[in-house]
N, C-alpha and C positions, 0 to 999 in steps of 0.2 A: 569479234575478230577470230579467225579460224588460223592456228598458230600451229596443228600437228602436219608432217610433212607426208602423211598418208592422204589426208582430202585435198593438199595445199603442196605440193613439191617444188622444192628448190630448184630453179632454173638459172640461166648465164646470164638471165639479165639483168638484174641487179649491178653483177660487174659490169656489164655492157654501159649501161648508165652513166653509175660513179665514176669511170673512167672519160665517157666522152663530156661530163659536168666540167670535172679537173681540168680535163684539157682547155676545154673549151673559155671556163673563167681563170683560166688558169690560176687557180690552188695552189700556194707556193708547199711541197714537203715540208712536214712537221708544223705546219696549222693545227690549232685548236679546233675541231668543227663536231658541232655538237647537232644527235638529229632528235628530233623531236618527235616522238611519234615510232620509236624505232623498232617495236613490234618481234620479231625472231631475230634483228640484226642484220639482213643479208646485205640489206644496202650498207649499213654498216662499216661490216666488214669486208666490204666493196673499196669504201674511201679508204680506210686504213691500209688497204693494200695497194692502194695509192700510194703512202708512204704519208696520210695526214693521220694524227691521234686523235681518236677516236672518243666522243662522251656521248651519250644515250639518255633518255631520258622518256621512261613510260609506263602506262597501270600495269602491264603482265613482266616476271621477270623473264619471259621468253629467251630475251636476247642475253641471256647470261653466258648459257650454256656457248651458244655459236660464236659469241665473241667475247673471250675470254680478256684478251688484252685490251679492252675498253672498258673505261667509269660510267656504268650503266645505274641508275636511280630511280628507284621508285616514287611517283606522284599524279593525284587526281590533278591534270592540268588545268582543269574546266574551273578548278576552283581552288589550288593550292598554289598556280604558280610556277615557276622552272625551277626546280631548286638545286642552284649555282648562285654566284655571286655574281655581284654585276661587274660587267668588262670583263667575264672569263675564257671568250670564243671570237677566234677568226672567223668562222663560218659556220653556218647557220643550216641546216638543210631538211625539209621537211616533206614527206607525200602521200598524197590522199590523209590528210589528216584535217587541216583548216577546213573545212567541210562541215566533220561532227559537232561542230563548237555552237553554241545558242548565244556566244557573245566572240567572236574570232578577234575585236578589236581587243579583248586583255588576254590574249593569246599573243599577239603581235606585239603589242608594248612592251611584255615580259622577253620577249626575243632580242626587243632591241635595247632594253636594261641591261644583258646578260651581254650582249655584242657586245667587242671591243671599236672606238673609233677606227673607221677605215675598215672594219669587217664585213662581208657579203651575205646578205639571205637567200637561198636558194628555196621557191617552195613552187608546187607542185598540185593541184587541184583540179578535179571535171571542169571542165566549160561547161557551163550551164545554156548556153546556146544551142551547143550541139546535142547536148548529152539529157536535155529535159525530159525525153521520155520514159529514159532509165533512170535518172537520177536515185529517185526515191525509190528503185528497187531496194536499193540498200536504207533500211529502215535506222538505222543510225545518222545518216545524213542529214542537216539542220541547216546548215547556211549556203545555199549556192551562189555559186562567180560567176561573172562575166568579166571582160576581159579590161570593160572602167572600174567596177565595182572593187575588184582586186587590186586593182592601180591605187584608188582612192585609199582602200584601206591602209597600203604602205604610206601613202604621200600623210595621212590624217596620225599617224604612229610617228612622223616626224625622220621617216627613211626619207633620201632624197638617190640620184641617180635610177629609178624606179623603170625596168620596163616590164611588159607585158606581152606574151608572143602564146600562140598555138602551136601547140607540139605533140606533133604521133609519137606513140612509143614502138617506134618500130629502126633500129639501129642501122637497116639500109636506108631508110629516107635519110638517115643524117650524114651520110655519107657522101647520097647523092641523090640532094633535095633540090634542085633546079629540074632535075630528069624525075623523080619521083612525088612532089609533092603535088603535081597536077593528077598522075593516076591514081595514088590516093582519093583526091576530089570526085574524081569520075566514080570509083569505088564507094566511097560514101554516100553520092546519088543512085547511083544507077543496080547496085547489086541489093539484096533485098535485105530486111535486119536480121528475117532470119536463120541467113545463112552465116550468122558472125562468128556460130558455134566451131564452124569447120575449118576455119583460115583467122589465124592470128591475122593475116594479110586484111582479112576484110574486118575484121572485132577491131583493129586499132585504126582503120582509115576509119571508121564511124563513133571509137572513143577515143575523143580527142581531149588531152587536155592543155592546163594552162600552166607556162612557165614562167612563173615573177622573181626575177633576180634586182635587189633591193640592196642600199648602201647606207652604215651608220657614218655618218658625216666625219670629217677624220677632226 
């Protein structure tokens, strides 16, 4: 993972995000939500600036620096664990991480240990429908989704309320996704892959991912 802000620059959308998540599940202020996977922090300190507190949980101490006023922990997830106690988080929030795992199903169990009843999973993953011919650019990648397989995973982890939706990262479609989410489509067919370099606009109509928001049973 490339964590210096010289090949990797901070950009607004991370807040862009964490603020349309918040809204959107609405995230009551001062939730516990812990991300998994939290890398530099930005999404991070995206929610926190929500006004939810902030815990992290990941192999580089990256996100130390950038976010300071969050309980950021170090651990090999793959085989160590979340290390929290269990029932310690409102919400759960993870991206492009379930992916790298060679077993995601003790990834997901450990989320939902650590969940409080009645708290939300937010996670975040390629479509592996769309996305199969890049996938495995990224040589760390290990398990790809589709948008049952992800399902199944929460429902078989013993989450219930489980959906599964496709979603651009692009903060105009979600504004105004009845008028845009059809040019997208056209965008995805019809323009070529290799111009994805040059327009976020076209890089995000053609990587598409997957949005599974998951419930621990109250």
């Amino acid at each position: 993972m490339i964590y210096n802000e010289r090949d990797r620059p901070f950009t607004a959308y991370p807040g862009e995000l964490t603020r349309y998540l918040t809204d959107r599940y609405s995230l009551p202020e001062g939730s516990r939500l812990l991300e998994i996977g939290c890398g530099r922090g930005e999404f991070l300190n995206g929610f926190i600036d929500c006004g939810l507190v902030g815990y992290g949980v990941d192999r580089s101490p990256a996100a130390v620096d950038y976010c300071p006023d969050a309980d950021i922990r170090i651990a090999d997830l793959e085989h160590d664990g979340i290390p929290y106690e269990d029932e310690s988080f409102d919400v759960i929030y993870s991206k492009s991480v379930v992916e790298h795992f060679y077993y995601p199903e003790f990834l997901v169990s450990e989320m939902f240990r650590v969940l409080r009843p009645g708290g939300v999973s937010l996670t975040l993953t390629p479509d592996w429908d769309v996305n199969y011919r890049m996938f495995y650019c990224d040589y760390t990648h290990r398990t790809p989704f589709t948008v049952e397989s992800l399902r199944d995973l929460f429902l078989i982890s013993r989450f219930t309320d489980v959906s599964v939706e496709r979603f651009r990262q692009l903060p105009v479609v979600w504004k105004h996704p009845v008028a845009l989410l059809p040019l997208t489509e056209i965008t995805r067919w019809a323009v070529p892959r290799a111009l994805k370099r040059y327009s976020k606009w076209i890089r995000f109509s053609k990587e598409i991912m997957l949005l599974a928001a998951a419930k621990k049973p109250a």
